[in-house]
N, C-alpha and C positions, 0 to 999 in steps of 0.2 A: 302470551305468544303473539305472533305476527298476524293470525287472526282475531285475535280479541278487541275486546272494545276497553280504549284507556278510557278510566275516570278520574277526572282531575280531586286534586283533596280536597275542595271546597263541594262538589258534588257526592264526596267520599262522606264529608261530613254532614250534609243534610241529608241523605240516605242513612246514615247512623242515629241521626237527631229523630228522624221519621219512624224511624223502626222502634225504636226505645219508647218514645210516646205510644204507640199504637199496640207495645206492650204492657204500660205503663202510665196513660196520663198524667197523672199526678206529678209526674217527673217534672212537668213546666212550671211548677213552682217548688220544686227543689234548689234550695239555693248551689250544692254541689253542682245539680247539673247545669242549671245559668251560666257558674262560673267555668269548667268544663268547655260547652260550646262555647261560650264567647273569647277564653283564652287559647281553644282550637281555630276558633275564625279567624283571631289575630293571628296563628301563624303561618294559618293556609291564605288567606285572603287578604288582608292587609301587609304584613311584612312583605313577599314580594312586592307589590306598590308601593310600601317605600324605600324597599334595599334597591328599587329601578331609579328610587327620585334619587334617593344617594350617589348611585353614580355617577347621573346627568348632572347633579349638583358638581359633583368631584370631576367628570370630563369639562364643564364650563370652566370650575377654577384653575384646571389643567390646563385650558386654553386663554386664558387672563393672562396665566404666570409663563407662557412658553412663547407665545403669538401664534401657534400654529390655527388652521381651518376650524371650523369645528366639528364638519361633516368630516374633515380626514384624523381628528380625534377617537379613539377608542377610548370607551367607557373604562376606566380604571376598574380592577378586581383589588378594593384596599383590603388589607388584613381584618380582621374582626367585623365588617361592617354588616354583615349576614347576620351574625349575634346580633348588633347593637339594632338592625332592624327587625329583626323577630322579638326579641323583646321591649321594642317603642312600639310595635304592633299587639303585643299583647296587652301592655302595661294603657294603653287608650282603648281596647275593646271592654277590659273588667273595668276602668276606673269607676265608673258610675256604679257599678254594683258592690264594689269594697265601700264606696261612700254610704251607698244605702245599706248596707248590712253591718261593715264593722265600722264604719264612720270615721276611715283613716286608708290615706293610701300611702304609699311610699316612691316617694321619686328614686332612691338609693337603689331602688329593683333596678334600675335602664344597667347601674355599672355593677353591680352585687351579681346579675345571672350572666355577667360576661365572664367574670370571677369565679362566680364557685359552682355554674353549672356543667365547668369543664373540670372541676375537681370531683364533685360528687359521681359524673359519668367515669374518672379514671380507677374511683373506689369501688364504686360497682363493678366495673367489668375485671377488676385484678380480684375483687370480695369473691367474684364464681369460678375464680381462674382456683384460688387459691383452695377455695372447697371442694372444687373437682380434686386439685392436685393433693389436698389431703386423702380423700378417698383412696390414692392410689398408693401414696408416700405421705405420710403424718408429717413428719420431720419438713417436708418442701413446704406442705399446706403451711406448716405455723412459720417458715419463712416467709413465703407471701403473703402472708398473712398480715406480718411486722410492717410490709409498705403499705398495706389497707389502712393499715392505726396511723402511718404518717400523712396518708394523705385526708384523711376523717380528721387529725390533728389540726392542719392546714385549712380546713373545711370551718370549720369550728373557730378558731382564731381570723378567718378572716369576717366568717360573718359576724362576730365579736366587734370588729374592730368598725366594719361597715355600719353597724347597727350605732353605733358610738357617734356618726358624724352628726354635727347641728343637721336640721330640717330635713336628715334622712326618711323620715314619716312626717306625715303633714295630717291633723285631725278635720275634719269636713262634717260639717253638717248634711245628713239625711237628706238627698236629692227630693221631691215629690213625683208621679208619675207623668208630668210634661215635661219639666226638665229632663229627665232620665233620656225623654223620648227625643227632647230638642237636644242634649247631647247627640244623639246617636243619628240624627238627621244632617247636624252639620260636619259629625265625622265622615258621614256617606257622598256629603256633596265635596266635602276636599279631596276623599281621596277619589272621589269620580274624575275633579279636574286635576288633579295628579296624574290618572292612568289616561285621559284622554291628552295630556302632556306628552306622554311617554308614549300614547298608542296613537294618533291622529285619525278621524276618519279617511277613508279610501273617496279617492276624488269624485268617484258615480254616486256615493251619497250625501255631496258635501251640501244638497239645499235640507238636508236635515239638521246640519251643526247646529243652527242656531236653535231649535226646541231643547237639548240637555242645557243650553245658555239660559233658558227662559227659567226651566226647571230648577233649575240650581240657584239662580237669581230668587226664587219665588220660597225654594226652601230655605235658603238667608235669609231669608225677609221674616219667615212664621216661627222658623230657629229663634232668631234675635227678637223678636217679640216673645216668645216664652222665655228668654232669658234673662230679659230685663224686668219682668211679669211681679218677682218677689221684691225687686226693687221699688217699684212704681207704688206695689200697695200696700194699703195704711195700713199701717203697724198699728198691733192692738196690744192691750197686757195679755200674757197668758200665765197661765197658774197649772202646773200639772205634781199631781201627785200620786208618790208612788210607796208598796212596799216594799219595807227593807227588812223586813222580819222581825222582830216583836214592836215594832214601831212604825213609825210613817215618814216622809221626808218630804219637803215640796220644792219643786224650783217656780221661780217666780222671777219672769220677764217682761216687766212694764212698758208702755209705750214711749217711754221718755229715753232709753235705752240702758237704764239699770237693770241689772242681775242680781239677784240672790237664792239662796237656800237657806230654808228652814230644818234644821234638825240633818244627821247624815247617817245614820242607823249604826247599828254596830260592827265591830269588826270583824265579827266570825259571822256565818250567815250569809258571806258575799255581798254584806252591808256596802265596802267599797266599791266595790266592782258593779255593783248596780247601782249606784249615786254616779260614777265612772261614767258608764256606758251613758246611762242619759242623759249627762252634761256631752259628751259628744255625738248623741245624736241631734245636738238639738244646736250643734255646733259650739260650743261654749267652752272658751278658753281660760277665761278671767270672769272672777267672781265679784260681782261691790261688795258683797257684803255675806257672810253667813251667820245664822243666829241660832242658836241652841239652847233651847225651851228652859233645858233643867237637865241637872249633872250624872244624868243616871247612863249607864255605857252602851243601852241599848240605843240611845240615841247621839251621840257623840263620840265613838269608839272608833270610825272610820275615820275620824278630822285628818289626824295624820299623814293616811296614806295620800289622802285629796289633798292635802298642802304639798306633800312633796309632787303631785304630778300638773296641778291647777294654780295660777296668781290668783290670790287673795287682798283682799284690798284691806279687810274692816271683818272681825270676828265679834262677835254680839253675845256676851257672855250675861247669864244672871248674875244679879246683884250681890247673890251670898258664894259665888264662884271660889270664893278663899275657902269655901270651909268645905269645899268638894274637892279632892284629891286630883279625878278626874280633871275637873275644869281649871283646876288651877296649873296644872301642869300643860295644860294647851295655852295657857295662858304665857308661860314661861317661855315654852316654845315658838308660840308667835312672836 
């Protein structure tokens, strides 16, 4: 009401964040709830900041392309660009945490939830239209029911198709916890000068402008020092091994910048999928070399699936390879 007190959704959301911890600890290393607040900050807090730089971007090139003022330019209201900021706002608060957990993000999100998050909301809301309306008449429900299936149809074939384009996903190596944090420092200081763009200070405070200038300048400064951090230092071998279930597997990353795998477990047992994951936690796209000890499926069973998702350079087969069923048909394959 006209007496209450508004809270904006970013004060909405760390009142929620606050309450949930103080029920729950633990919650702050929940990966759901990380990703949760951080894809709720992006569209309380960040998306506005940039569907405002959008505008001013679009009022300037509105006034490039007309010659008009640009104080007596109005901000354009373009179609979609509320979507395309809400989710370039979410898609830069989670990136660092898809990278650190599933070791993969997707740029195809920015145009995929302009797409099919206005389909999935049309299925929903006709999905409860049509449930009420069977409760009352059968016959209507499983009419409305029929445009639910065409638009879940449409749903489904478009993320099909999205999912299909080249470098729709992109695989990332496992951020560390300074970059994570030097991500998330030089996100704060652009959109800082983003909204001080769009917001200026008021003239009685203007001997303060230059301290957010110093600040911002100082967090660029310790940002780009921790991002160039893994660059600068000396690369060592590593050797990490892991299991794959009745066997072992190792990757090995020498300081010279060869890759390889020893052995890749079997195929059942999620042998793949966990030779998978820790080739892309560890950022690893292309392999020099894989070698496999000996012809038995516990340990070579997976090669397959990791050839169709991994470049392979040089597969390392034993000597007696012909007389193993297994090994020689990978051999074929290769």
């Amino acid at each position: 009401g006209q007496g209450g007190i508004k809270i904006s959704g970013a004060r909405r959301l760390v009142l929620a964040a606050i309450t949930l911890l103080l029920v729950n600890p633990l919650l702050l290393w929940d990966v759901g709830f990380q990703l949760s607040f951080f894809a709720t900050a992006g569209i309380f807090i960040v998306g506005p900041v940039l569907l405002a730089a959008l505008r001013i971007a679009a009022q300037k090139l509105s006034t490039l392309r007309r010659g008009i003022s640009a104080k007596s330019a109005i901000p354009p209201r373009l179609p979609g660009t509320g979507a395309i900021a809400c989710s370039l706002g979410v898609f830069l608060t989670v990136l660092p945490l898809n990278a650190r957990y599933f070791n993969c993000v997707a740029p195809i999100a920015l145009i995929s939830n302009i797409i099919v998050v206005p389909l999935a909301s049309a299925a929903l809301y006709l999905g409860l239209i049509a449930a009420l309306a069977g409760i009352l008449f059968l016959p209507a429900g499983l009419w409305l029911n029929s445009g639910t299936m065409v638009l879940l149809k449409a749903l489904e074939s478009s993320a099909g198709a999205l999912a299909r384009i080249p470098g729709g996903m992109m695989v990332l190596a496992a951020p560390d916890f300074l970059m994570t944090v030097s991500y998330y420092a030089i996100l704060v200081c652009v959109l800082y000068a983003l909204y001080r763009k769009i917001k200026p200070l008021p003239a009685e405070v203007v001997w303060r402008k230059h301290t957010p200038k110093r600040l911002l300048m100082a967090a660029l400064a310790v940002s780009a020092v921790l991002v160039v951090r893994p660059v600068l230092a000396i690369s060592k071998t590593k050797v990490v091994v892991v299991d794959v279930g009745q066997g072992c597997a190792a990757l090995i990353q020498c300081s010279s910048g060869v890759t390889g795998l020893i052995d890749c477990g079997p195929v059942k047992s999620n042998g793949a999928s966990i030779i998978a994951n820790l080739l892309r936690h560890y950022g690893v796209r292309n392999l020099d070399f894989i070698m496999i000890s000996h012809g038995h499926a516990d340990h070579c069973g997976a090669m397959p699936a990791l050839m169709d998702e991994f470049g392979i350079k040089k597969i390392i087969l034993p000597s007696d390879y012909r007389q193993r069923p297994v090994l020689k048909q990978l051999a074929n394959d290769a």
